[in-house]
N, C-alpha and C positions, 0 to 999 in steps of 0.2 A: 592704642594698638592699631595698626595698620590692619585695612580689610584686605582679605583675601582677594584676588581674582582669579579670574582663569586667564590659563597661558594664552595667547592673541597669536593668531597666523605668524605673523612678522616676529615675535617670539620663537617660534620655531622655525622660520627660516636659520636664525643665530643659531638655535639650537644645533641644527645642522650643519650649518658651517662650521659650528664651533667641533663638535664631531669630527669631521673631514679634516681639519688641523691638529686632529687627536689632544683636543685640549684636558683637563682635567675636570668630570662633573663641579670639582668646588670653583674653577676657573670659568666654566661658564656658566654658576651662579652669579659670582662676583659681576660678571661683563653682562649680564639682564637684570643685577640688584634682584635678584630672589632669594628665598632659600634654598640650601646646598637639597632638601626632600624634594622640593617641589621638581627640580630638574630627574635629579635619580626616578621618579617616579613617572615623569612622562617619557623618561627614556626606554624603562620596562617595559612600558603601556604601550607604545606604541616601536617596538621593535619588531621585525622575525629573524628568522636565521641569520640574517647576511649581515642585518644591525639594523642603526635606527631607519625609521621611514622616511621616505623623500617629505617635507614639511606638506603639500597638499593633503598627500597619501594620511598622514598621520591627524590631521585638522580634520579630515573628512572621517576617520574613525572616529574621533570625539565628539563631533557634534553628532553622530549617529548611534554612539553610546548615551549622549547625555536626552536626545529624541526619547530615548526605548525607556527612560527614567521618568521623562515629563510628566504633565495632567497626560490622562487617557482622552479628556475633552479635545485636545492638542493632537495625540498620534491618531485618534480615529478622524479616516479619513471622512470629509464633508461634514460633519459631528455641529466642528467650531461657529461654521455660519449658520448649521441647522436651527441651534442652538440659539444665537441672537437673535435669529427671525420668530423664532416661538418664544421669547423673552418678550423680542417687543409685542406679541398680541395678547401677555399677560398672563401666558401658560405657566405651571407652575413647575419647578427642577422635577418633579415625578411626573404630574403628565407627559410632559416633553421624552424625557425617558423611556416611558411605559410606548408612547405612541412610537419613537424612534427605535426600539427595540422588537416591536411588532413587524413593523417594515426592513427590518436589518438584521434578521436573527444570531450570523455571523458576525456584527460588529457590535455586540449589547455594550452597555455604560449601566452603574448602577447613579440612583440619586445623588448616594453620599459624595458618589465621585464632582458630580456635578455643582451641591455644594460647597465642596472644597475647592471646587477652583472659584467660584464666584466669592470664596472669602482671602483665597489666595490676594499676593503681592498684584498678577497682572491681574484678577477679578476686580481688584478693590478699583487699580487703578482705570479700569474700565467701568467703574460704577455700576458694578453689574448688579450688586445688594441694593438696589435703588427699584428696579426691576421685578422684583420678590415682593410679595403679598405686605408684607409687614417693611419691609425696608429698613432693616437693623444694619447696621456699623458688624455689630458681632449677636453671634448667635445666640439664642438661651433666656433672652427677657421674655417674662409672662407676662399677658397683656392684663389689665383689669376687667374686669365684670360689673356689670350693671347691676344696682339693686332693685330688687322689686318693691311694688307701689302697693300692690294691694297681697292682702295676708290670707284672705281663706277665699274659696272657689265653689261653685256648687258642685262642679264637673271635673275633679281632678285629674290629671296626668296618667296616675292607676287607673282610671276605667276605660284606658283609651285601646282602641281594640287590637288583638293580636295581627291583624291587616295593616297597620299602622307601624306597631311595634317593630314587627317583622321587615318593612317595608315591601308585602307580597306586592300590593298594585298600586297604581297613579289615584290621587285623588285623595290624598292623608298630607295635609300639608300644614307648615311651621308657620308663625306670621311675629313680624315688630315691625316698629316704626323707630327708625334711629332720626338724630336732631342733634345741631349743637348746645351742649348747652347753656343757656343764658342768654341768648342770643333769639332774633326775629328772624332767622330763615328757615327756609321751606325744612320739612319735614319728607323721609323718604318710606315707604310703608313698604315693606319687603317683604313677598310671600313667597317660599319655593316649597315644591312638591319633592314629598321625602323620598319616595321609591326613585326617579327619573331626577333629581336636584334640578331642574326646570325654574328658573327664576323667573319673579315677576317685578318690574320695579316700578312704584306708581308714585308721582311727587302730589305730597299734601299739604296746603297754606295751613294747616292749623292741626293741635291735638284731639282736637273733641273728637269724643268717639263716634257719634253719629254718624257724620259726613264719611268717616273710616270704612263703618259698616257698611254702608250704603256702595262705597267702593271698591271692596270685598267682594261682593254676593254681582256687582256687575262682571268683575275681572275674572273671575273662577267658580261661573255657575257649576263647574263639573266638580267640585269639592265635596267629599263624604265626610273628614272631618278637619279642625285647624288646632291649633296650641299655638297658644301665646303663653307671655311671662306675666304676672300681677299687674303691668301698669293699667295707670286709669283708665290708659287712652283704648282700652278696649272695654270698658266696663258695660256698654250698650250690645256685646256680644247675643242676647236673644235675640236680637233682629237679625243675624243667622241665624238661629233655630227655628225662623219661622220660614224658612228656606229649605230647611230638609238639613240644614250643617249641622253639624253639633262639636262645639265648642269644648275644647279641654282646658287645664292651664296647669303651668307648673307647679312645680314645688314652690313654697318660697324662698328667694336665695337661692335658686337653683336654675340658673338658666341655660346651663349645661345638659338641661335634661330637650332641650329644643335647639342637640348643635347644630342640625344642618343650616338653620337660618340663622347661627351664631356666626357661623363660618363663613355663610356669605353676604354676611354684613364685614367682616373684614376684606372680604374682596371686593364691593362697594368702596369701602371707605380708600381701597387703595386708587380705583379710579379717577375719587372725585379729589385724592389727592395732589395725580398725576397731573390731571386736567386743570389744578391750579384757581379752583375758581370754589367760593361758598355756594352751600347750598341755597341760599337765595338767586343765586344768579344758575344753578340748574334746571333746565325746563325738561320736558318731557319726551324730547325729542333724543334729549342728549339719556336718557338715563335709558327707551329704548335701544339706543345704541348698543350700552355698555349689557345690556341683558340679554343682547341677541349675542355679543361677542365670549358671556358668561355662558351661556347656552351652547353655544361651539367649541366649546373648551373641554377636550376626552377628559377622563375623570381616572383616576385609578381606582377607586371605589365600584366605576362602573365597566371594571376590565378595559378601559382604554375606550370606551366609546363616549360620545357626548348624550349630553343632557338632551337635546335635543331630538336627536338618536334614537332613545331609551321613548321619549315621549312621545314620539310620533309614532312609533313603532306600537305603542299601546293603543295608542286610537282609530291609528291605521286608514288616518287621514287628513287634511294637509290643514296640521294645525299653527304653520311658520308666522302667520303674522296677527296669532292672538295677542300678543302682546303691544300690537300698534293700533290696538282700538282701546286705546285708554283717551 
């Protein structure tokens, strides 16, 4: 079966000559090879009283019908570039929204909208799902889950306190260390603060817990408490408690009960997918980078303001480049 197109300028110039000759709609089907619908109907469309439109007059209502139909990404005006500029620093279709709709009250975009065209014909073919935290082809795949290493805790997840739970103040924070597995490269130890999502990214040559700890209690001496998942690689955890931290852990199997630093270890993992390179070849310069640019990134979680934002604002003084003394 033959695809459909739409009528072409030059289409309707005929169109209208053919008019002007007082031809028969099925006669100037036959002389543009259409069907006898397709003419009748753009003769309706674009008539008024007098008869049909001069072929400009008539192209230019069309393409200003088919506008009003597009993505909204499309008819809002400034939207389409705003959009690619905050794709490429990694923002995600709701941030970008949340923030652009703050500044635009008059021109708001919801998220979905925004995924839909990033899954649409022109998103795909702009590889815009490349862009996106997970970078799926199509929507909908659930990622796996890690399983836990170690099975019972002294300090479970239930005692961890309603300051925490709540996320009232800064200084309750999640902790792992992701790695490939099977493999001899660096290890990334990711701690972020639950109340302010404030990332910290710190590169480890190895799993032992010791060296961990030790890097812990230098990175965020202002910690009241942390949660980790079972693995081993924290099993030396009393050497924060003799800091004043005190240490929770999850459930087993449950590392879902520690999403914020679930979540942004997927937004780690899209960076250092981005950047193309194994984590043995990560240094610490590069993984500051990607935490100062996580850290600037409005949140909708946190009404549109960034991580950084929320955090400074708690201490209420100039804590920007804690994270470049690693």
């Amino acid at each position: 079966m033959k695809k459909y197109t739409q009528l072409s300028k030059e289409e309707r110039v005929r169109i209208f000559e053919g008019k002007k000759q007082h031809k028969t709609i099925t006669a100037i089907a036959v002389d543009l090879g259409r069907n006898k619908a397709t003419i009748s109907r753009e003769i309706k469309r674009n008539s008024d009283v007098i008869g049909y439109l001069y072929p400009e007059e008539a192209h230019y209502k069309t393409e200003k019908r088919k506008a009003r139909h597009g993505s909204k990404v499309r008819r809002i005006e400034g939207f389409f570039s705003y959009l690619l500029e905050k794709l490429d620093l990694y923002w995600s279709p709701i941030e970008i929204v949340g923030r652009w709709n703050k500044g635009n009250p008059t021109k708001t975009i919801t998220p979905e909208a925004v995924y839909a065209f990033v899954y649409s014909k022109e998103g795909k073919q702009l590889e815009l799902y490349k862009k996106l935290t997970k970078k799926k082809r199509k929507r909908g795949i659930v990622r796996k889950q890690k399983q836990p290493k170690i099975s019972e805790s002294k300090n479970p997840i239930a005692n961890r306190p309603i300051e925490a739970n709540l996320r009232l103040e800064v200084g309750h924070l999640e902790g792992d260390l992701i790695f490939n597995k099977g493999s001899m490269s660096a290890n990334v130890l990711v701690l972020i603060d639950c109340k302010s999502r404030f990332v910290f990214l710190i590169k480890n040559d190895s799993k032992e817990s010791r060296p961990i700890m030790e890097m812990i209690q230098k990175i965020v001496p202002f910690a009241q408490t942390i949660t980790f998942d079972n693995g081993t690689e924290f099993s030396e955890f009393k050497m924060l408690e003799k800091y004043g931290i005190t240490v929770h852990f999850c459930n087993p199997h449950s590392p879902w009960q520690k999403g914020s630093v679930e979540n942004a270890n997927n937004l780690l993992r899209q960076f250092l997918s981005l950047v193309g390179m194994p984590y043995n070849l990560i240094n610490q310069k590069k993984l500051n980078e990607i935490a100062h640019t996580l850290n600037h990134t409005p949140r909708k979680i946190l009404n549109f303001l960034t991580p950084a934002e929320v955090f400074y604002h708690h201490f209420n003084q100039n804590y920007k480049n804690v994270a470049l003394h690693i």
